[in-house]
C-alpha positions in Angstrom: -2.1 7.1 -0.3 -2.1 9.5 -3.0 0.5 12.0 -1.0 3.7 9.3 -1.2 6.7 10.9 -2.2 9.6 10.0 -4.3 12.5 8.7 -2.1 14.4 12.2 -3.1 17.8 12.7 -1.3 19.2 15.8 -2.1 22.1 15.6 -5.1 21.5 12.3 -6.2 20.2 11.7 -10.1 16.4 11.0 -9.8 16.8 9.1 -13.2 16.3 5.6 -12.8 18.0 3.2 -11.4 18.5 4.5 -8.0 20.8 2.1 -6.8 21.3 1.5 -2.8 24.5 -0.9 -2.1 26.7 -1.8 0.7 27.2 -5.1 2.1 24.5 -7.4 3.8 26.3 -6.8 7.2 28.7 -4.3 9.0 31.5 -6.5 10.6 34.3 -4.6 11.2 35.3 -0.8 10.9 37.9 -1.9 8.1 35.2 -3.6 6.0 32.5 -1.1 6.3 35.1 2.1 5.3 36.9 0.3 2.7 33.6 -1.0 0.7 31.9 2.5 1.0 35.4 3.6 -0.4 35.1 1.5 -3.1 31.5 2.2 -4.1 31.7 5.9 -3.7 34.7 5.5 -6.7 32.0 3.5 -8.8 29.3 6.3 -8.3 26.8 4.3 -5.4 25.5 7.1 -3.6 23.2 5.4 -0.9 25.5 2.9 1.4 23.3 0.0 3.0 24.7 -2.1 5.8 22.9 -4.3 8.3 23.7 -3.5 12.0 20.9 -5.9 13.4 20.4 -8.9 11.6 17.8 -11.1 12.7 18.7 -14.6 11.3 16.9 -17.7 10.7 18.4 -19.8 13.6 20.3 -18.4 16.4 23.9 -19.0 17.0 24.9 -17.3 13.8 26.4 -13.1 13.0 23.7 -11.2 14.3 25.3 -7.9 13.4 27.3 -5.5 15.6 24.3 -3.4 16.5 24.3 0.3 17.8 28.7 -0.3 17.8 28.2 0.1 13.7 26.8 3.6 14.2 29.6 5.4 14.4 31.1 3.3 11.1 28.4 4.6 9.8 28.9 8.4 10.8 32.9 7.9 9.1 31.6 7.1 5.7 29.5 9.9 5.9 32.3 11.8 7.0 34.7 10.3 4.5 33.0 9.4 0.6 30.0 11.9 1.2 27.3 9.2 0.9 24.0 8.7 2.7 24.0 5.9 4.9 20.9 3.1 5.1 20.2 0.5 7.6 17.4 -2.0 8.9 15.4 -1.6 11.9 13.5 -3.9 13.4 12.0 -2.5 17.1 11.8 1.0 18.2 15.3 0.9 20.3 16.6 0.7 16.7 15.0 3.6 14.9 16.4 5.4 18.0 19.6 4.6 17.5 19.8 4.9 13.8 18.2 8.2 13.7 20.4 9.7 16.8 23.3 8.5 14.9 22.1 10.3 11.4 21.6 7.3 9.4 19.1 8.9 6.7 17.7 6.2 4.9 15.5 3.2 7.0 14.4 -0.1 5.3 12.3 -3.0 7.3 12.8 -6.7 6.7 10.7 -9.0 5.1 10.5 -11.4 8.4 9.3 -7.4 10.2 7.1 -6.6 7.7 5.0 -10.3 8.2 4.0 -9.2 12.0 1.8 -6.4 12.5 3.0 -5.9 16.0 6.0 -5.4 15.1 5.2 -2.8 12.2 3.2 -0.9 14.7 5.7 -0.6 17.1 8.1 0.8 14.2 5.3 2.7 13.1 4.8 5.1 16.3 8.3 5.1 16.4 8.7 7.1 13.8 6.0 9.5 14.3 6.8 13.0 14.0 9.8 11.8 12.3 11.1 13.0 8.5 12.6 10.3 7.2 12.8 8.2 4.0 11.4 4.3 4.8 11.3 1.4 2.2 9.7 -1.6 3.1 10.6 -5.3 1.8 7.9 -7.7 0.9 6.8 -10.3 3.8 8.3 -13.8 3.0 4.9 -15.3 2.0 3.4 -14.0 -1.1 0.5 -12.0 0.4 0.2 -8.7 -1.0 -2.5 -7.6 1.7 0.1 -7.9 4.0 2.6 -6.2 2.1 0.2 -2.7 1.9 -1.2 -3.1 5.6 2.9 -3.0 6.4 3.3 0.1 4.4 -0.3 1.4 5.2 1.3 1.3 9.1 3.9 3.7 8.3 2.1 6.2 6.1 -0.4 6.4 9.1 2.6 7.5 10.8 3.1 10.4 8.9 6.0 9.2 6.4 5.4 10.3 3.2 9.2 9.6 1.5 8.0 6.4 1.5 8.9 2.8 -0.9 8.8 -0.8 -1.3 11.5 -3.5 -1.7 11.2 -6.5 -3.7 13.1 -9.3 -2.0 11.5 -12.5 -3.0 9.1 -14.9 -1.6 9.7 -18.1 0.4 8.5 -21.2 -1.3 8.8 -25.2 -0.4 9.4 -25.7 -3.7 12.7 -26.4 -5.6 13.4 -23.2 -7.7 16.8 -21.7 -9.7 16.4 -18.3 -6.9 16.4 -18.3 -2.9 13.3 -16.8 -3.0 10.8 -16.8 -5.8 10.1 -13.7 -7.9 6.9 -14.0 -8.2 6.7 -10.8 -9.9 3.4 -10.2 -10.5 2.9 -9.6 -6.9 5.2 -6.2 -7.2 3.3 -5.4 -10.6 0.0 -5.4 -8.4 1.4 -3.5 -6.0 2.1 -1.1 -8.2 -1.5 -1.0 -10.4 -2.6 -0.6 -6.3 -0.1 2.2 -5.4 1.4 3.7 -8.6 3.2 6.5 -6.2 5.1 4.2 -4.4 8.6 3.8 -5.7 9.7 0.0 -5.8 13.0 -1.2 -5.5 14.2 -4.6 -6.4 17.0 -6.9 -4.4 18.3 -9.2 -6.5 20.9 -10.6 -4.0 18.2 -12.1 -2.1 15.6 -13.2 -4.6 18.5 -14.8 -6.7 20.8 -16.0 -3.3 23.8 -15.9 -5.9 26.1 -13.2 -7.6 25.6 -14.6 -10.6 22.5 -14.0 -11.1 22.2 -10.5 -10.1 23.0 -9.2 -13.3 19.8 -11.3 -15.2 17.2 -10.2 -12.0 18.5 -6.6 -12.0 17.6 -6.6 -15.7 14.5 -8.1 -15.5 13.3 -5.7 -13.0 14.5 -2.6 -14.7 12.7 -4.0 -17.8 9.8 -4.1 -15.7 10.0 -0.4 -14.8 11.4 -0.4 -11.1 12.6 2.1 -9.7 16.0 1.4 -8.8 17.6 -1.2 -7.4 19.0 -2.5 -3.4 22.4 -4.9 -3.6 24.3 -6.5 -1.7 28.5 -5.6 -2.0 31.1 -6.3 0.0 34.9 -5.6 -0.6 35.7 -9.7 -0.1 32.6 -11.3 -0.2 33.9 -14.9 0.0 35.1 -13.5 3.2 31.7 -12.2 4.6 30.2 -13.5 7.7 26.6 -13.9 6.4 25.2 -14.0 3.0 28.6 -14.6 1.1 27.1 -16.3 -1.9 25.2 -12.9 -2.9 27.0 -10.7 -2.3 29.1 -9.0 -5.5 32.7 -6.7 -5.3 32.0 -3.1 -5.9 33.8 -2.9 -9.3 31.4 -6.2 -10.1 28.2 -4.3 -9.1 29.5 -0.9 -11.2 30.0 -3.7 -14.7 26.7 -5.0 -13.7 24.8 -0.9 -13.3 26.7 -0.2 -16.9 25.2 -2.6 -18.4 22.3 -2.7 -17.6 19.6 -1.4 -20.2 17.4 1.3 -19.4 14.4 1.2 -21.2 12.2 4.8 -22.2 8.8 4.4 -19.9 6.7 7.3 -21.2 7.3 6.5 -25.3 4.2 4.8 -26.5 4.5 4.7 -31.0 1.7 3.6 -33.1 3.1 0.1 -33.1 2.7 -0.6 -29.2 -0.7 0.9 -29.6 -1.4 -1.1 -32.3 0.1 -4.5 -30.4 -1.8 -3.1 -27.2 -4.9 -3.5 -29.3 -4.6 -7.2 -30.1 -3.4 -8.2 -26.9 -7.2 -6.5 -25.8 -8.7 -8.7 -28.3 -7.4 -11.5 -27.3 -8.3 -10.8 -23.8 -11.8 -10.5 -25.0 -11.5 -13.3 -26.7 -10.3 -15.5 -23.9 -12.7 -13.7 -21.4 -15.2 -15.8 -24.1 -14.2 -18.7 -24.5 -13.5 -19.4 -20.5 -17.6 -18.2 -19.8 -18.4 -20.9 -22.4 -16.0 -23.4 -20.8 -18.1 -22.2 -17.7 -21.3 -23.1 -18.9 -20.3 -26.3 -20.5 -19.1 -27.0 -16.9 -22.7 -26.4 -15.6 -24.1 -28.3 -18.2 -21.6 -31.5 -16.5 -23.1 -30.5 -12.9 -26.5 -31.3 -14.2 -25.3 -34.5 -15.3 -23.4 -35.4 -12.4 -26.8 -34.2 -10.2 -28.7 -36.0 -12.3 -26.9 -39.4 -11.8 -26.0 -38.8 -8.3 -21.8 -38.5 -9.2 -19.7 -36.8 -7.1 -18.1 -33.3 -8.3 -14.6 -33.8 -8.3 -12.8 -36.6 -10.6 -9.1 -36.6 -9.2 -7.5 -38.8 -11.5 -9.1 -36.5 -14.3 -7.9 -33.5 -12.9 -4.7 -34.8 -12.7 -4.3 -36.1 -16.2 -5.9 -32.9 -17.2 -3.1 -30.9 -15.3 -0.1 -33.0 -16.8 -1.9 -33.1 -20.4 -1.8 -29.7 -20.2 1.2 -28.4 -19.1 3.1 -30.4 -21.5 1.2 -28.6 -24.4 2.3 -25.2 -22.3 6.2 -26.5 -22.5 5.4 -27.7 -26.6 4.1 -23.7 -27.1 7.3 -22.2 -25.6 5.3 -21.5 -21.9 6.3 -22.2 -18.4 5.0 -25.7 -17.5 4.3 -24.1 -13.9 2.4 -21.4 -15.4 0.1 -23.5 -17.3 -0.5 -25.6 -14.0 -1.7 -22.2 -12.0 -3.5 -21.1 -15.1 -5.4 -24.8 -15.0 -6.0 -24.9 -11.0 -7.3 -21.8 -11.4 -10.0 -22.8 -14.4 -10.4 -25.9 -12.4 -11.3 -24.1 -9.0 -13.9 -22.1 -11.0 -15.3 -25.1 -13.1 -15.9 -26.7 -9.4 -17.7 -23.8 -7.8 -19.7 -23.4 -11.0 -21.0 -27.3 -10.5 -21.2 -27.4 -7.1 -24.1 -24.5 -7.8 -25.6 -26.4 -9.8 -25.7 -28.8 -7.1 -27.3 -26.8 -4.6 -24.0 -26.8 -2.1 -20.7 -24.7 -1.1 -17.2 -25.6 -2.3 -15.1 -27.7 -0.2 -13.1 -25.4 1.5 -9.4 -26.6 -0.7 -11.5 -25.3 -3.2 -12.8 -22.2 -2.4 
């Protein structure tokens, strides 16, 4: 996908960040006018509001739909923005390009079913029209590019990614996990593709917008997609994320924009050892590996079985409290060991003569 294009809109800064704002929902004609209002004063040039909002359960706000259009069209009319929205089915990319919406983005609950991004997909064929597309809300980056694969086959070429989060059972300071070196791949895999972070639903509060949208500008994306309402305590869905306008224009001030192309002689030289130490550690795991073979001899030799729970365990605590000691993530450390670990088994179970149980494969 070496033809993707830059999500250009005609007079708006290509510096980053490109920021894309409006509030998670249009609910009324009054709220929709008056926030664009307000972020046109700050400088937002791209207003995003949700018409159709698929949510979790039924029962709740599932947006206004196609009566939003026209909302829409006024703030056009009105602060001279460009106007964003989801779609979810064809009907919707119908109705949002008849009405002149010029910017489409597709959910991350959309982008998980490949039905549904095929159907979007031929909807939009023949069409010239800039498309981001959010992560799926499990961590799997295949399905992430076969989502934005669909729509490139369809002839979009203004074409990005959103970074939303990722769903995860476990108990964690965000609504959904950052997990960002799933974006970082994506973009070692598609450097063209312009990627946009949404801190409003990977953090799930206002107050930590400001940290996320750092983060990801220190990790060179390219702009950012947030959620702002004119009374957020008073929104119908999402309230907890969403920021004022005049918050979101303190946060974009603030934020530091660091030089991408600068490389001195002192980040060449740090680049350097960091490639040593790679080398290094490249090392010392394949001797770790053949220390492990040396144990599946042993254990074939003595008739033990491969896999010492309580060990593993120990090892994985053991561990990860040196990580926490050494000023690292304690989580880290425990994917960094499972990992080594899954290795160390297949290695033995070679030795062994057999295949990996499959939770270790």
């Amino acid at each position: 996908m070496n033809d993707i294009q830059p999500i250009a809109l005609p007079g708006i800064d290509p510096r980053r960040p490109l920021v894309i704002a409006g509030p998670c929902s249009a609910e009324t004609e009054e709220q929709v006018i008056e926030t664009a209002r307000a972020l046109a004063a700050e400088g937002v040039r791209i207003y995003r509001a949700g018409l159709w909002k698929p949510r979790t359960k039924p029962g709740g706000f599932e947006g206004v739909g196609a009566a939003g259009i026209p909302w829409l069209q006024r703030v056009k009319r009105e602060t001279g923005m460009y106007t964003a929205t989801e779609v979810a089915t064809r009907e919707h990319v119908d109705m949002a390009l008849r009405g002149g919406v010029d910017l489409l983005w597709i959910g991350a609950r959309t982008a998980a079913n490949p039905f549904a991004m095929q159907e979007i997909a031929d909807a939009l064929r023949g069409r010239d029209v800039p498309v981001l597309v959010k992560n799926p809300v499990s961590p799997d980056l295949e399905l992430w590019i076969g989502a934005i694969e669909r729509i490139h086959n369809a002839g979009i070429r203004r074409l990005g990614a959103i970074h939303r989060g990722f769903t995860s059972i476990d108990r964690s300071l965000y609504r959904n996990h950052p997990m960002w070196a799933i974006p970082i791949e994506l973009h070692r895999r598609l450097p063209k593709l312009e990627i946009f972070c949404d801190p409003s639903h990977i953090g799930g509060r206002r107050e930590l917008i400001a940290p996320l949208s750092q983060q990801a500008m220190d990790l060179g994306f390219d702009g950012l997609v947030v959620e702002a309402h004119c009374s957020p305590d008073c929104a119908w869905s999402d309230k907890a994320q969403q920021v004022t306008p005049e918050a979101l224009a303190y946060i974009i001030r603030n934020l530091v924009i660091r030089e991408q192309s600068v490389t001195t002689e002192s980040l060449t030289e740090l680049r350097a050892q960091i490639d040593k130490i790679d080398d290094e550690l490249l090392e010392l795991l394949a001797r770790r590996m053949r220390v492990s073979r040396d144990i599946g001899q042993f254990k074939k030799e003595h008739n033990m079985p491969v896999l010492q729970a309580q060990r593993y365990e120990e090892l994985l605590e053991r561990r990860a409290g040196q990580a926490v000691r050494l000023g690292m993530e304690r989580e880290f450390m425990r994917t960094v060991m499972q990992a080594i670990h899954e290795e160390s088994v297949r290695q033995q179970m070679e030795v062994l003569g057999q295949q990996p149980a499959p939770e270790h494969q």
